[in-house]
C-alpha positions as CSV (number, residue, x, y, z in Angstrom):
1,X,49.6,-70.6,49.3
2,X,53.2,-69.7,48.9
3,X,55.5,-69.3,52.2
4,X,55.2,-65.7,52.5
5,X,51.6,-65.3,52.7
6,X,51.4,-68.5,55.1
7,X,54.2,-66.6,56.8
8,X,52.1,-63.4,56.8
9,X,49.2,-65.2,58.1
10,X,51.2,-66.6,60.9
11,X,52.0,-63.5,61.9
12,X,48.7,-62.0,61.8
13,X,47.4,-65.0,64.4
14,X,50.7,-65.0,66.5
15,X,51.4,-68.7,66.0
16,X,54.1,-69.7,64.0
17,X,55.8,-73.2,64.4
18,X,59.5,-73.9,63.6
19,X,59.4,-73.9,60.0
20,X,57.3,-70.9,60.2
21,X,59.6,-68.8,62.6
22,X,62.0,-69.7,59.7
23,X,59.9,-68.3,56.8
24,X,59.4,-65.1,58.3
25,X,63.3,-64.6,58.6
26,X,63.2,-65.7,55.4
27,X,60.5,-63.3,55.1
28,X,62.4,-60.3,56.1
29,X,65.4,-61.0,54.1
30,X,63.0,-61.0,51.2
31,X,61.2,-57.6,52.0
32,X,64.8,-56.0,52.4
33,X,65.6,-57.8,49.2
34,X,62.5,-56.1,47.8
35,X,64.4,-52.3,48.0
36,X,66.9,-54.1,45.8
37,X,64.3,-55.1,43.4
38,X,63.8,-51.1,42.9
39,X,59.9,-52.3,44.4
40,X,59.5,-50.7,47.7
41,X,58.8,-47.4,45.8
42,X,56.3,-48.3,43.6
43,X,53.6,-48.2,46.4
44,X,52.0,-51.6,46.1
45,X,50.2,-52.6,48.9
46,X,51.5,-55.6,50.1
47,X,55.4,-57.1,50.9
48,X,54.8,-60.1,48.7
49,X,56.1,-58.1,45.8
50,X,59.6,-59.0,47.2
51,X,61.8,-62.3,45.3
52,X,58.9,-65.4,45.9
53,X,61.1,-68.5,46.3
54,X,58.3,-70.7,46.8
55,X,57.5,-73.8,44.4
56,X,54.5,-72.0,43.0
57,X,57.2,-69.8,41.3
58,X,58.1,-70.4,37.7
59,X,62.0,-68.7,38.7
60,X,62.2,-70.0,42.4
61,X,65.5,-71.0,42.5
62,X,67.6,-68.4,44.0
63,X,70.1,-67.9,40.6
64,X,71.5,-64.7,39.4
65,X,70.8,-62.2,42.2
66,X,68.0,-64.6,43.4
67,X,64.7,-66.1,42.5
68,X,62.7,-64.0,40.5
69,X,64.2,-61.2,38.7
70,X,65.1,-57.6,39.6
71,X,64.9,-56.9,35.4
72,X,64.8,-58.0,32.3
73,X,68.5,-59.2,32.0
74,X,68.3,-61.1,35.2
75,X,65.3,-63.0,34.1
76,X,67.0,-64.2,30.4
77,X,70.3,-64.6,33.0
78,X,68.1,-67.3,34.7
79,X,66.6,-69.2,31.4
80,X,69.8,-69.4,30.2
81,X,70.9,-71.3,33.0
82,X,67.7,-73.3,32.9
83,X,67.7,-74.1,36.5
84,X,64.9,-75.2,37.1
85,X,65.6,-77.1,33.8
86,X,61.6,-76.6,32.8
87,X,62.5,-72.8,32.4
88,X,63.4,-72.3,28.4
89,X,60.4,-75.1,27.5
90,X,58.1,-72.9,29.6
91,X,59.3,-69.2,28.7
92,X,59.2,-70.7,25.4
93,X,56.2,-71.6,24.8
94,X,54.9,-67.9,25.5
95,X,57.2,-66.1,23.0
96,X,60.5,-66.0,24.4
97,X,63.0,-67.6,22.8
98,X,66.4,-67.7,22.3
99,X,65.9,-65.7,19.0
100,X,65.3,-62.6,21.4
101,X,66.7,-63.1,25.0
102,X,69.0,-60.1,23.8
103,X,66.3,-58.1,23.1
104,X,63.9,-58.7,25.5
105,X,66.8,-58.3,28.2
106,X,67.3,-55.0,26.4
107,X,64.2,-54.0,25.3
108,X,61.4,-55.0,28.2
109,X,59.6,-51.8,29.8
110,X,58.9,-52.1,33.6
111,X,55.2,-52.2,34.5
112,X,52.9,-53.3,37.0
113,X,50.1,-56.3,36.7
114,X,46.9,-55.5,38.4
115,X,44.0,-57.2,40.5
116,X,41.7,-56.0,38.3
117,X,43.5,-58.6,35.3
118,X,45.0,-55.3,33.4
119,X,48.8,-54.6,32.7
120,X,50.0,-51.2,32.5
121,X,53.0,-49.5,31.9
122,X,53.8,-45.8,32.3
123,X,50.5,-45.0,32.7
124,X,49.0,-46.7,29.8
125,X,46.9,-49.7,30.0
126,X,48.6,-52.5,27.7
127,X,46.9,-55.6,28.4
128,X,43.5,-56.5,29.6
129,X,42.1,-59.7,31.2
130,X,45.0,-61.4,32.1
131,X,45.7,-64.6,33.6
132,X,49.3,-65.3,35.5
133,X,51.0,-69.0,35.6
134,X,51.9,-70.8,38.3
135,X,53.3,-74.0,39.5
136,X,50.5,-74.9,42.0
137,X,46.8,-75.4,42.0
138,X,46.5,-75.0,45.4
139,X,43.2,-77.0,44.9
140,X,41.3,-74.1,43.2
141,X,38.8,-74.8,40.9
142,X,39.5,-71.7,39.6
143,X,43.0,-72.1,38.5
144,X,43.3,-74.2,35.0
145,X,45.6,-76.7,33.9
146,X,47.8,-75.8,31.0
147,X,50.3,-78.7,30.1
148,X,53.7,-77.2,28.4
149,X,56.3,-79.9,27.4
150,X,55.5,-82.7,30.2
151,X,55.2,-80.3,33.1
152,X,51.3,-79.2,33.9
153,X,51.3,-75.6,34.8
154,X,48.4,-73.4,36.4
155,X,47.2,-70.3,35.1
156,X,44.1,-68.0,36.7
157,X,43.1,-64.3,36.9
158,X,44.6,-62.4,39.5
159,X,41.8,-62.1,41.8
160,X,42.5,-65.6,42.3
161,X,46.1,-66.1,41.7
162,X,47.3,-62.8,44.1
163,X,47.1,-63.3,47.8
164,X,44.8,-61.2,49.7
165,X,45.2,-57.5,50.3
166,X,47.4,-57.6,47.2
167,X,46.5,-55.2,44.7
168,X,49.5,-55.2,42.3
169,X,52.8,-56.7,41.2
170,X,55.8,-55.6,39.3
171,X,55.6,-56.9,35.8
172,X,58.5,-57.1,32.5
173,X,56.8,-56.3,29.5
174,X,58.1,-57.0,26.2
175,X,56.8,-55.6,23.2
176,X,56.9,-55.5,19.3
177,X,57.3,-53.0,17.0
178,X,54.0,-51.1,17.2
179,X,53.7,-51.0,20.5
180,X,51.3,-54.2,21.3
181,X,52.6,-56.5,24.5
182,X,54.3,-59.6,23.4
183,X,55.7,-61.0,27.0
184,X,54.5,-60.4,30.3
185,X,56.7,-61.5,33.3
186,X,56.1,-61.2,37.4
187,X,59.3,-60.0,38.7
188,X,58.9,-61.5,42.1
189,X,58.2,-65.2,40.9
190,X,59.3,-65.3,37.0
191,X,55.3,-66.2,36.3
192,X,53.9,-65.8,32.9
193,X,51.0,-63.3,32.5
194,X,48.8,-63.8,29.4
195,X,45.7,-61.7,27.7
196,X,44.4,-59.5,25.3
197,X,46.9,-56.8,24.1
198,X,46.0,-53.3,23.6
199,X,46.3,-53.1,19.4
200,X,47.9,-49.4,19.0
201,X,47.3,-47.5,15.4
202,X,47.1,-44.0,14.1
203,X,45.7,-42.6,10.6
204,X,45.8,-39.9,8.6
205,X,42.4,-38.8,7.8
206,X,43.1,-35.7,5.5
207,X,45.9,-33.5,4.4
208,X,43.9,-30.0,4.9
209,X,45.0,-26.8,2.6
210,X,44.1,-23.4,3.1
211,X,44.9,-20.1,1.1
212,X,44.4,-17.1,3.5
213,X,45.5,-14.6,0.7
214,X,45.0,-15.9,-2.6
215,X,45.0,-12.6,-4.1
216,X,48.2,-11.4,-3.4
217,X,50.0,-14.7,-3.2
218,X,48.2,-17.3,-5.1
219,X,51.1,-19.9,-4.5
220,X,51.0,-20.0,-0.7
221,X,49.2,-22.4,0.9
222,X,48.8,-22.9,4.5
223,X,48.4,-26.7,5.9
224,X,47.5,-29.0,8.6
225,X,46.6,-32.9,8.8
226,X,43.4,-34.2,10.5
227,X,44.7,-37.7,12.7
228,X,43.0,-40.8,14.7
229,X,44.9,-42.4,16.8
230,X,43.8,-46.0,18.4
231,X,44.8,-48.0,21.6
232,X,48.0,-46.6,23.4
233,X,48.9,-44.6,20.1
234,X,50.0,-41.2,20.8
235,X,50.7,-38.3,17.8
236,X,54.4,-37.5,17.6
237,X,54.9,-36.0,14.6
238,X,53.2,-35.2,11.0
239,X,56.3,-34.7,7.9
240,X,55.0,-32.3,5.2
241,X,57.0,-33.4,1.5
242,X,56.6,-30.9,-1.1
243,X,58.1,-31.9,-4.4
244,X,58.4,-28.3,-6.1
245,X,61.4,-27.8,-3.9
246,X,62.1,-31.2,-2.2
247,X,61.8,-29.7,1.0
248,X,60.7,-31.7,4.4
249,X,58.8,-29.8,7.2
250,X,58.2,-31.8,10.4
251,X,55.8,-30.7,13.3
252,X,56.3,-32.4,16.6
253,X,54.1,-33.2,19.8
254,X,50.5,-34.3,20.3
255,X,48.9,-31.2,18.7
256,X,51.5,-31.8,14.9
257,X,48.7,-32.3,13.2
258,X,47.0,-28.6,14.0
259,X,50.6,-26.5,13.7
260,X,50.0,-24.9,10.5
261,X,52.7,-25.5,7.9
262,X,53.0,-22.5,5.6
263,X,54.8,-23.4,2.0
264,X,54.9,-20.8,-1.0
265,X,55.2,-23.4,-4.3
266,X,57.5,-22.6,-7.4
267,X,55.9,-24.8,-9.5
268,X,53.3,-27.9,-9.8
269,X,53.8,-29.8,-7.1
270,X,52.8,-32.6,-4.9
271,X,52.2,-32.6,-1.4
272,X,52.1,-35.9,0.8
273,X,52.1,-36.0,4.7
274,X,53.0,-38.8,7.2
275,X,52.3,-39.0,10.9
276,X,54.1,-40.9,13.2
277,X,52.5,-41.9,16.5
278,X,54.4,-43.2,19.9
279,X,53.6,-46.4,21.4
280,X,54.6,-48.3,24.2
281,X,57.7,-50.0,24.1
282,X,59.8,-46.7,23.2
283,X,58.2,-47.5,19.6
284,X,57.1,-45.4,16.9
285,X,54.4,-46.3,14.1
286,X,53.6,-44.9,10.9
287,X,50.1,-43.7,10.0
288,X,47.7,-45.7,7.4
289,X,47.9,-43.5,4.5
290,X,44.9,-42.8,2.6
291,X,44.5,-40.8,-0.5
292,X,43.1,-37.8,0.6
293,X,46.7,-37.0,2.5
294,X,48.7,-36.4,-0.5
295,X,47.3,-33.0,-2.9
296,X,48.5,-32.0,-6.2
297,X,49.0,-28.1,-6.7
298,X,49.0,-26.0,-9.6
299,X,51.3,-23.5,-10.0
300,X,49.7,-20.1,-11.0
301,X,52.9,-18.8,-13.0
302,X,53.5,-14.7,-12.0
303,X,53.2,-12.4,-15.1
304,X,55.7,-10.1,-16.4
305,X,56.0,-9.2,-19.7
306,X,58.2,-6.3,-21.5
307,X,55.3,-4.5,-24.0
308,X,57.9,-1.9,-25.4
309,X,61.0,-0.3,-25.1
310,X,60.1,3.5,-26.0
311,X,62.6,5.6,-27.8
312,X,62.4,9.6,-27.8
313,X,64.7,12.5,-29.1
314,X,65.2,14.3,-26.5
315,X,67.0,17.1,-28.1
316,X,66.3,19.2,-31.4
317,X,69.3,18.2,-33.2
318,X,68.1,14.5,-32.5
319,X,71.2,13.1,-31.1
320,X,70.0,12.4,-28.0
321,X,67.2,9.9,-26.9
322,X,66.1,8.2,-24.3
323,X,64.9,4.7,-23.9
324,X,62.1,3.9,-21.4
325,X,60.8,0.4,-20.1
326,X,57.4,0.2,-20.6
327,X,56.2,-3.2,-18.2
328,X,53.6,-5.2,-17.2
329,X,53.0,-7.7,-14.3
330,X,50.5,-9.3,-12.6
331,X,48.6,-7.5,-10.0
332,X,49.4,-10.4,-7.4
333,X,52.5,-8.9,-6.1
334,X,54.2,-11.8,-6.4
335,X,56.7,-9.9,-9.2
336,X,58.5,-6.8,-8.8
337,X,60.0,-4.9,-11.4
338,X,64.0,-5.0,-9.9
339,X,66.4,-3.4,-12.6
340,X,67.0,-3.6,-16.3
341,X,70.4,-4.4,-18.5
342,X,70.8,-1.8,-21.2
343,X,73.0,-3.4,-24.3
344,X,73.9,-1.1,-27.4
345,X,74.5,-2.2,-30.6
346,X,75.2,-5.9,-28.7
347,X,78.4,-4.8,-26.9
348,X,78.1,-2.1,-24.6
349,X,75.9,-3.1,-21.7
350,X,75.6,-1.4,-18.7
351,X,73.6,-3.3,-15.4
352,X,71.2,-2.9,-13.3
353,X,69.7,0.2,-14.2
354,X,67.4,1.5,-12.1
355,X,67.0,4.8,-12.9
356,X,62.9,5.8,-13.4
357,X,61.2,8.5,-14.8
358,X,57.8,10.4,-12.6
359,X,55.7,7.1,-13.8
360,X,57.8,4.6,-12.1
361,X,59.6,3.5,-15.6
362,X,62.8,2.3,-16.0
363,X,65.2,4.2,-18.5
364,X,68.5,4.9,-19.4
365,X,70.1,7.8,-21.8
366,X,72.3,7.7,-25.8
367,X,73.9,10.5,-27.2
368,X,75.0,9.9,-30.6
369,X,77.6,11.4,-32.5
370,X,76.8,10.0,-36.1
371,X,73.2,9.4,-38.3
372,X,74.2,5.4,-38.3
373,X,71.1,3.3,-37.0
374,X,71.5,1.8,-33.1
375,X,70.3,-0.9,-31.4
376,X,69.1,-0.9,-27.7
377,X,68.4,-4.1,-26.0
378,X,66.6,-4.1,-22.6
379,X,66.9,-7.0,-20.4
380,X,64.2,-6.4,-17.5
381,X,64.7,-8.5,-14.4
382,X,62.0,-9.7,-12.2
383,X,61.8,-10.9,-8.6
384,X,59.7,-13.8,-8.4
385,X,58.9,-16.7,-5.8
386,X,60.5,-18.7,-8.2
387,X,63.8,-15.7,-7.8
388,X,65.1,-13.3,-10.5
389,X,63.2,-13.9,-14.2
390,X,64.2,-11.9,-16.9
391,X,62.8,-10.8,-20.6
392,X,63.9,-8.9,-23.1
393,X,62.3,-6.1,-25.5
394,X,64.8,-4.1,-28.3
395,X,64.2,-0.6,-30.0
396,X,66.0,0.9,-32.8
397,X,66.9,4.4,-33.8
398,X,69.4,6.7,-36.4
399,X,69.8,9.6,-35.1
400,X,69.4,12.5,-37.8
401,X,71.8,13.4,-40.5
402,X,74.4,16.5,-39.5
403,X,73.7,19.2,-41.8
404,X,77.5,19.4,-43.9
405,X,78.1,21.9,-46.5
406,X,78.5,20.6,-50.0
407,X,80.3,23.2,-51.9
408,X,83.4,20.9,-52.9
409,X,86.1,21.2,-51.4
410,X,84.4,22.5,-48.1
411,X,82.5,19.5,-47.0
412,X,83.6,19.5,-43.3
413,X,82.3,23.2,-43.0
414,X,78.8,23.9,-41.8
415,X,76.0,25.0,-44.9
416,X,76.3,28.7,-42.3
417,X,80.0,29.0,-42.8
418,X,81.1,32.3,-45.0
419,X,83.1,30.6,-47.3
420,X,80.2,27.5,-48.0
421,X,78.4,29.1,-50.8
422,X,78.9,30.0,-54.9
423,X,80.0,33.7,-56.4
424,X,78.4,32.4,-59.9
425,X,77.0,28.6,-60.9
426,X,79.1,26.0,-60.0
427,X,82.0,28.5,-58.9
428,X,82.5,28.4,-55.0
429,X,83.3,31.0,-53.2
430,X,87.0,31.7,-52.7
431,X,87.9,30.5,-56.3
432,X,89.8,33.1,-58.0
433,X,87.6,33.5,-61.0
434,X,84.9,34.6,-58.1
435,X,87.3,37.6,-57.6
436,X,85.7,40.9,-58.9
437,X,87.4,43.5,-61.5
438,X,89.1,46.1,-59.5
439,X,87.4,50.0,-59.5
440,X,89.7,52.8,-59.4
441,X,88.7,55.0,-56.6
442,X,86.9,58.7,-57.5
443,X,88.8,61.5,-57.0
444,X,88.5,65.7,-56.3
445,X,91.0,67.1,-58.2
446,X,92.0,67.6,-61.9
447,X,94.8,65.3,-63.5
448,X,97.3,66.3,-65.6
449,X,95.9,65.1,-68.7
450,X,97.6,67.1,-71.0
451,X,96.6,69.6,-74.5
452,X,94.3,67.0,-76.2
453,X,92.6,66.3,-73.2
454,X,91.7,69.8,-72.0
455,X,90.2,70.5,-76.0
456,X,88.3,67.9,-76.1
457,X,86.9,69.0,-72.6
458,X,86.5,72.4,-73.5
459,X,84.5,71.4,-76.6
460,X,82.2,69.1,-75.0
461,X,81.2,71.7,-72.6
462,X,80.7,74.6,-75.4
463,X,78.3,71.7,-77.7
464,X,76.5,71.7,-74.0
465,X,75.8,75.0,-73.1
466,X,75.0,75.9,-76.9
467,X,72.2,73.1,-76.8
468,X,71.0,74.4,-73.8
469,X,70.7,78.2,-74.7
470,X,68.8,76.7,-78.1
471,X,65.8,75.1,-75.8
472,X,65.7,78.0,-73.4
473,X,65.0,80.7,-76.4
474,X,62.2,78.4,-77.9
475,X,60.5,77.9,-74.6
476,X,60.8,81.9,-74.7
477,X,59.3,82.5,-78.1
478,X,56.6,79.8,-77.3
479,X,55.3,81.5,-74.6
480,X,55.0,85.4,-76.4
């Protein structure tokens, strides 16, 4: 029985002799020591959480702020002073060495140590059926013997080892890194606790994919992760990896594994997920992989194609023509006709057409001033998940021959013009041998064409009128 229950006790009957009038000075120094500790506020229902000096105590000499330890670094403070000089063979011989006095001093959660032989810190049960050491046997058959170096030590449960009416005590808890309890210490007394440590663990059971519109976007692909956690374990986050783009989503909180991670794929791809779980100790642990987290996807590549570049003469001359995309995609909607590059006769491009006839096709207009042959090149442009994707389709036209004239000489005129044409074979118009013989114009009155003329008139006109009086006397006698 250590000093302070005995002092309690004393109390409780009203007799108390010198030594006892002393201990419960001692007594009240303690329980104001015990605000120090940072105990007072945890509730516990008795004072004898406060600095236990007694010989029972593992830490009872009053080092470093006192016996006991108010945390962590006071405790490794008083093993490293060894004082009592059994301290580092004891401490030792459960774990803590001095490979991690820094850590534990750094690293060890405050918790409590329970009646009932369970540990728990923040809420979460960490160890279960649990013994605490002590100096003294106190003549219980139910404390055990335990010999460490040459000192004998005595461990029982705490329905034993705790004094009456007390239901818990502070405890430093030291853990490794997935969250299981490595070190147990009273703060009060420095006493060793010992039992079964909660084992923590998560898994991933299954990386789950869902399409909800595989129609219209047959690369998107909604996901979540089914989990199992075990012991203290506690989901913290799930990390998507998709390989298509090397992106990295992360969901946080309890509930990671049901956020739904949405991911549109540019090409085959894998997909591998990882959940993390929090465990005591300010720890984190990775999930057991198995193989039915990680999926392979197959890329369903969009369609787009070019099937023709159509050229018409637009005007009657046929000089004039325009050139009309004619497309084709998929009927997905993951690719949208954006614009097309028109390139003549490979130099003269103009971009990003976008120009479309009453069916929703893409063209662009040539004039042509000569009957040489052209080239049009079309270069159609895409949007696609996997951005702007291009092909090309080509047409080629000559534009018909200007009618010329081919008299020679007058090549440049048109085959209309007045002077394109020929006056005899093979003599064009306007050559001087085309020119006709000049006609001298008809006239009303007589010209002086002197004697010889006039005779030969005047005879020519008598042999006339004789040959007509002739016929006019037979016709005469013909008809008596």
């Amino acid at each position: 029985m250590s000093i302070i229950e005995k002092t309690i006790r004393g109390l409780a009957n009203g007799i108390l002799n010198k030594k006892q009038v002393l201990g419960a000075a001692v007594f009240s120094v303690a329980l104001a020591a015990s605000v120090g500790l940072g105990l007072a506020t945890r509730g516990f229902s008795s004072a004898a959480v406060s600095r236990d000096c007694d010989t029972n105590s593992i830490d009872y000499r009053p080092n470093n702020g006192g016996c006991g330890a108010a945390n962590p670094a006071e405790l490794i403070a008083d093993i490293r002073q060894n004082d009592p000089n059994d301290l580092q063979t004891f401490y030792s011989h459960f774990g803590l060495t001095a490979a991690n006095y820094d850590q534990f001093a750094q690293t060890a959660q405050e918790g409590v140590v329970n009646r009932d032989g369970t540990v728990v810190v923040n809420g979460q049960t960490v160890m279960t059926g649990v013994d605490t050491y002590g100096r003294k046997s106190f003549g219980n058959p139910n404390r055990k013997p335990i010999t460490i170096g040459s000192t004998t030590y005595w461990h029982a449960a705490p329905s034993t080892s705790f004094a009456s009416g007390v239901t818990s005590l502070p405890a430093m808890v030291f853990f490794d890194a997935n969250g299981v309890a490595q070190i147990a210490v009273m703060n009060p007394c420095g006493n060793e606790i010992t039992g079964t440590s909660v084992q923590n663990g998560v898994t991933c059971k299954a990386l789950n994919k869902t399409q909800p519109d595989a129609t219209h976007k047959p690369n998107t692909y909604d996901f979540t992760t089914t989990t199992a956690v075990a012991g203290n374990a506690v989901v913290s986050r799930v990390v998507y990896h998709f390989t298509d783009d090397n992106s990295t989503v992360t969901k946080t909180g309890a509930d990671a594994g049901n956020q739904v991670v949405e991911h549109t794929f540019t090409k085959d791809a894998d997909v591998t997920v990882t959940v993390y779980a929090s465990v005591p100790g300010n720890h984190e642990i990775q999930a057991v992989q198995v193989a039915d987290c990680q999926k392979h996807i197959t890329f369903v590549p969009p369609f787009y194609v070019c099937t023709n570049l159509l050229a018409t003469a637009i005007d009657d001359q046929k000089k004039a023509f325009r050139f009309t995309v004619i497309t084709k995609t998929d009927t997905t909607g993951q690719t949208v006709l954006q614009s097309v590059d028109f390139t003549l006769d490979g130099k003269d491009t103009t971009k990003t057409v976008t120009t479309k006839d009453s069916d929703g096709n893409i063209f662009k207009e040539y004039t042509f001033t000569d009957d040489s042959q052209h080239t049009v090149k079309a270069s159609v442009n895409f949007n696609t998940a996997q951005g702007v994707q291009s092909v090309s389709c080509q047409a080629t036209v000559t534009p018909a021959k200007t009618p010329k004239c081919t008299v020679p000489g007058h090549e440049t005129e048109a085959p209309n013009s007045p002077t394109c044409g020929y006056c005899q074979p093979n003599i064009p118009i306007g050559d001087t041998r085309c020119n006709p013989p000049q006609v001298k114009a008809a006239s009303t009155q007589l010209v002086n064409t002197g004697p010889g003329d006039v005779v030969a008139g005047f005879v020519g006109v008598a042999v006339a009128g004789f040959i007509a009086h002739n016929i006019f006397l037979r016709r005469r006698a013909n008809r008596q």
